[in-house]
N, C-alpha and C positions, 0 to 999 in steps of 0.2 A: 324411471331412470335408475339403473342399477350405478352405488356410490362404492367405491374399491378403496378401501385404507389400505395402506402401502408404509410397511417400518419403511423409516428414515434410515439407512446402513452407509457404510464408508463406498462403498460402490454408485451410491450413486449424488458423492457429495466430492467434488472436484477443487483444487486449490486451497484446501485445506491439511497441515500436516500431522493435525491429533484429534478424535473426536472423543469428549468428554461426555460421559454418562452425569444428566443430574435429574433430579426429580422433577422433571418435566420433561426431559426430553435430551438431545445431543446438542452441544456445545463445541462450536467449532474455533479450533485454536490454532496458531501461525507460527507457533513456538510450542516444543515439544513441552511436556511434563519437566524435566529433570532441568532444562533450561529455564521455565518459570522460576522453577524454587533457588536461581544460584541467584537472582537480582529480584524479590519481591516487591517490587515501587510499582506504585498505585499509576503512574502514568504508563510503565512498560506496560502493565498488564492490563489495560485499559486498552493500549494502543495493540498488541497482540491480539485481543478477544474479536477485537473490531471486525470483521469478515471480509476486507480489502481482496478481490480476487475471486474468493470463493463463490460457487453456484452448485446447485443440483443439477443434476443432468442426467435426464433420464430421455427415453422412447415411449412414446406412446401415440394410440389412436384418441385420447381424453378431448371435449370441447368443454368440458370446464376443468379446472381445478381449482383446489384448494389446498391452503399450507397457511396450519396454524405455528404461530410463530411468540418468542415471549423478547421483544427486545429489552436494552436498555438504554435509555435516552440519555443526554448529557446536558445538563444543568448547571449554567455561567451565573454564580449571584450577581443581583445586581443587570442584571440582563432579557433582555426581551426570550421567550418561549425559542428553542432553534427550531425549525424545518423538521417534520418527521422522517426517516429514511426512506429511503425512494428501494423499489423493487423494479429491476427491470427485466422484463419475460423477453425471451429469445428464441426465437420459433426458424430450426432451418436457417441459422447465423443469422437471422435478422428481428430486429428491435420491433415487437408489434405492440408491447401494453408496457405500464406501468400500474406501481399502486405504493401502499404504506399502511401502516399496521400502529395506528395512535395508540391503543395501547402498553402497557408495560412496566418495567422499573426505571428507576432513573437513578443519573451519580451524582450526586452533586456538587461541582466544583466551586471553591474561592482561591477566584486569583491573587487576591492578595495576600491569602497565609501559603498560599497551596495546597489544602485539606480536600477530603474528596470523604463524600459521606452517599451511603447507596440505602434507597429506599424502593421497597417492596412494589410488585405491580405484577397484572394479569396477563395471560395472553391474550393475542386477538388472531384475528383471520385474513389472511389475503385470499382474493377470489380473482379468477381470471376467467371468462367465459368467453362463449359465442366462436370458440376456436374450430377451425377444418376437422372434419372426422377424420380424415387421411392420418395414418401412419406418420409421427415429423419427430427429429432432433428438439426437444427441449432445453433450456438452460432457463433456470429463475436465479440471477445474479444478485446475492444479499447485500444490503447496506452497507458500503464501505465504510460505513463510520459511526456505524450502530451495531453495539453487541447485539448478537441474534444466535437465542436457542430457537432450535427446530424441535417443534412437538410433533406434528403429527401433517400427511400428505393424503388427500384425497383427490379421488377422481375420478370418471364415468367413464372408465375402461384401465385396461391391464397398463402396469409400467417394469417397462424393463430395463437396467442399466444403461445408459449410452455407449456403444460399443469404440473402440478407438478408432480415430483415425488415419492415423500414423502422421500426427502433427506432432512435430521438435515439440517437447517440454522447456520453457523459461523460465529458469530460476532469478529472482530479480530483489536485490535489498537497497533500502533509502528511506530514508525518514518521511515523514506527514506530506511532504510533497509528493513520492512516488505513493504511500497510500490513499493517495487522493484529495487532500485535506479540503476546497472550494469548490471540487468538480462537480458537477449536475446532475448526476445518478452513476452508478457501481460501472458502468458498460463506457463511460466516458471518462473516467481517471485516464491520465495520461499512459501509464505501460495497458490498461485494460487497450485502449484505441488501440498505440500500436501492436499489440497482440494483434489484435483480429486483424491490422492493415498486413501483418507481415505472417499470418500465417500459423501461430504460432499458440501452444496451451499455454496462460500466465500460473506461474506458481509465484504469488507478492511477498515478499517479508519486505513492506513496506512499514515503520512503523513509523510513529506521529512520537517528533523527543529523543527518539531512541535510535539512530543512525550514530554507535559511538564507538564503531572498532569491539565491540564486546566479545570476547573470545566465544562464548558460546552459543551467537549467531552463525559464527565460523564455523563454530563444529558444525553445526544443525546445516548448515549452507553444506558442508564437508558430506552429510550424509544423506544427503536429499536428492535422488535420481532426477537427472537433469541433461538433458544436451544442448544447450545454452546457458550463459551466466554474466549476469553484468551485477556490479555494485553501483550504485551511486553515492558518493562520500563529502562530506564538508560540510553542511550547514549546521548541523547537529554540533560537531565536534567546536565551530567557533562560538552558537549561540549560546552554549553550557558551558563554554570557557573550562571545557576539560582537562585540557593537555596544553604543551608547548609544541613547538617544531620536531624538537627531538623526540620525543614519544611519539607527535603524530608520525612522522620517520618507521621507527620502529614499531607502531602498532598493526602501520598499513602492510609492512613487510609481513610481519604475524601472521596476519589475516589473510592474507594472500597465498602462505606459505600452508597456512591450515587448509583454505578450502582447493588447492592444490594438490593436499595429501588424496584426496579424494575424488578429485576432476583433474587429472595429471595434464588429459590432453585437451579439456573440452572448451569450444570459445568460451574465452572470458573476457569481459568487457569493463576497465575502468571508467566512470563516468563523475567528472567533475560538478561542483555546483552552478548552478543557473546564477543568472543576474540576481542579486539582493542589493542596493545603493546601501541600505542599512552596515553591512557589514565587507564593504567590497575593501576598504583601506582602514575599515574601525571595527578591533577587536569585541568580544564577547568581554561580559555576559547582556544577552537580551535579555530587557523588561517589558511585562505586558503595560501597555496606557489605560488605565481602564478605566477614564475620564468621560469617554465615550459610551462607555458600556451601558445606559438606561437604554439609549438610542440605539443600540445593535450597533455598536459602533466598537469593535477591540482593535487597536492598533500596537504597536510594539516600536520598542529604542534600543538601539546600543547602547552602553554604557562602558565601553573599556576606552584606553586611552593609544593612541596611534602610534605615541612616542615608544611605548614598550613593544612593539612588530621589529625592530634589532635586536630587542633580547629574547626573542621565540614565541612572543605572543600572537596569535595566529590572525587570518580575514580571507575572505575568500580568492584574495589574487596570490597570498601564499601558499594555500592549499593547491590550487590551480598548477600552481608551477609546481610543487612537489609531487604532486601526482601522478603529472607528465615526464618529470625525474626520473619518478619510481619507476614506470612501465615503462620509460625508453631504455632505462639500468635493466629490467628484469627480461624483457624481451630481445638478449641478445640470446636468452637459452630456452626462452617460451615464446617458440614462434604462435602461439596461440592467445598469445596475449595483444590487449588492443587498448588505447586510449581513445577516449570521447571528449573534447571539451565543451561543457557544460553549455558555454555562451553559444553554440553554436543550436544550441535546443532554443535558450530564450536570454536573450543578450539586452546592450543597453538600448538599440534601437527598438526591442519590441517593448520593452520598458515604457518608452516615450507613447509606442502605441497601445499597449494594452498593460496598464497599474498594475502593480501588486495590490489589491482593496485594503489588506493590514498591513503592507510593507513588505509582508515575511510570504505569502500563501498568494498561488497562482486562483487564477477565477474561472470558469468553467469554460471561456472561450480560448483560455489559455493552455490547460490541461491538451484539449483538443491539439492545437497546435504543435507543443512538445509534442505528442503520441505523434500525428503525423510526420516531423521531423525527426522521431527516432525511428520512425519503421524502416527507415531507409539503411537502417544497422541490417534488416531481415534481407537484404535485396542481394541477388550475388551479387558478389565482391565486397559488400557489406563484411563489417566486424565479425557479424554473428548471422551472415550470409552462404549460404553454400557457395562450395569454394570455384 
């Protein structure tokens, strides 16, 4: 069996918008170079590395492959070993294999200072065999929530780029929820589902923390070829207890006004926060509980006080309303603009039916759910439907 090593190149590495040369191999990033360096915090750049969306995507006749890979795992002190990231192989838009790649480096977080300390580790292999000799569409969809350099692609015949399809590009930003944060594997985050339900390439700047109005999401969002656009906004912004009313006011306006400079006319899609009971009438700031944590158990609290929401302190039924404000106000002169509310993804009845497990993060039968109730933005007469 003749074995074909195949560079890794930006052609056949999809959902990603910078690839970083390191001594092992390409590094795929969700945030430009210039945009890392204007906010270096160890969570943004942790949650950007993360590969939320991204996949290879190439052609080929291959019945095996191989892709060495070097992640890095993340490490809760105080906490049980997490789940290693899941690979999901995609053969002709459909789910045929899985796998994961034990080893690697690791980061090690402590919740209780917030310290993040990264220790050294190897690559390892994923193998997928036993596949059709025919001719097919591949996609290997990376751990959404495991850094993943790509070292090196083998295979037992020629690979060629995926050639387009002429599917709408989705550009889509929102914190740890929209990157996945409980979902089941990379092909089941909730925008990953509705992607594929509605049709559609996902390009995620989903990050975990970091959904805060940042101006230089906006640019990055401003200069990213796209013919669809939705934000999703507000958990971030009440659980870091950032801002007040009036800055969130005028930050959304900003943001809005930025990546407008750049998508004048292209759908774009406000999308409110989900049900959280934590933070629906009680301000920020969230605390992790991490009483639980020997047991694999993190939960999270509120801690801000109710009575300051009439002096600007934010929750999610303010955010809610301000949102639907903003795009009722801004959509007498963008007729292309659209609001979504949140609750209508995952509200207080699905709540009753299906828990938050920490309070704060949807669970894999969840994610599903939202994605199928948002693909219905892709349908005509949808949001971000043909028209």
């Amino acid at each position: 069996m003749q074995i074909i090593t195949t560079g890794i190149t930006a052609e056949l590495v999809r959902g990603a918008l910078e690839l970083e040369q390191t001594d092992r191999g390409l590094l795929p990033h969700r945030l430009p170079a210039w945009a890392r360096a204007q906010v270096p915090d160890p969570q943004l750049l942790m949650a950007e590395s993360q590969p939320s969306g991204v996949r290879l995507a190439f052609r080929t006749a291959a019945t095996a492959i191989e892709l060495d890979t070097l992640p890095t795992k993340r490490v809760y002190v105080g906490a049980p070993p997490r789940p290693d990231g899941i690979y999901d192989l995609v053969v002709d838009g459909r789910l045929v294999d899985q796998g994961s790649v034990p080893q690697g480096r690791a980061v090690v977080i402590d919740m209780t200072t917030g310290s993040f300390e990264q220790r050294e580790g190897e690559p390892g292999t994923l193998t997928f065999d036993g596949l059709s000799p025919e001719p097919k569409d591949v996609e290997i969809w990376l751990p959404h929530s495991e850094t993943t350099e790509l070292v090196e692609l083998r295979t037992d015949a020629p690979v060629e780029p995926l050639p387009g399809r002429g599917r709408p590009v989705w550009l889509h930003h929102g914190s740890s929820i929209s990157a996945g944060s409980e979902a089941g594997s990379p092909t089941t985050t909730w925008p990953a589902r509705a992607a594929t339900l509605g049709g559609v390439d996902l390009v995620s700047l989903g990050f975990g923390g970091s959904a805060l109005l940042d101006p230089f999401v906006a640019r990055t969002m401003r200069d990213t070829p796209a013919d669809l656009i939705s934000i999703k906004m507000g958990i971030n912004i009440v659980n870091a207890d950032v801002m007040r009313k009036r800055a969130f006011t005028a930050g959304m306006h900003g943001f809005l006004d930025t990546v407008r400079d750049g998508h004048p006319d292209t759908p774009l899609l406000v999308v409110s926060p989900i049900w959280c009971g934590l933070h629906e009438a009680t301000p920020g700031p969230l605390l992790p509980d991490t009483s639980g944590m020997k047991d694999g158990q993190l939960r999270f609290a509120s801690t801000g006080d109710p009575a300051e929401v009439p002096f600007g302190k934010l929750t999610l039924q303010v955010i809610r309303a301000e949102l639907a404000r903003i795009v009722e106000q801004r959509a007498a002169t963008d007729p292309h603009l659209h609001y979504l509310d949140g609750l209508t993804l995952y509200g207080e009845a699905d709540a009753a039916e299906l828990p938050l497990p920490d309070d704060l993060h949807p669970d894999a039968a969840t994610h599903l759910r939202i994605g199928e109730r948002f693909a219905a933005s892709f349908k005509p007469g949808g949001s971000l439907g043909p028209a």
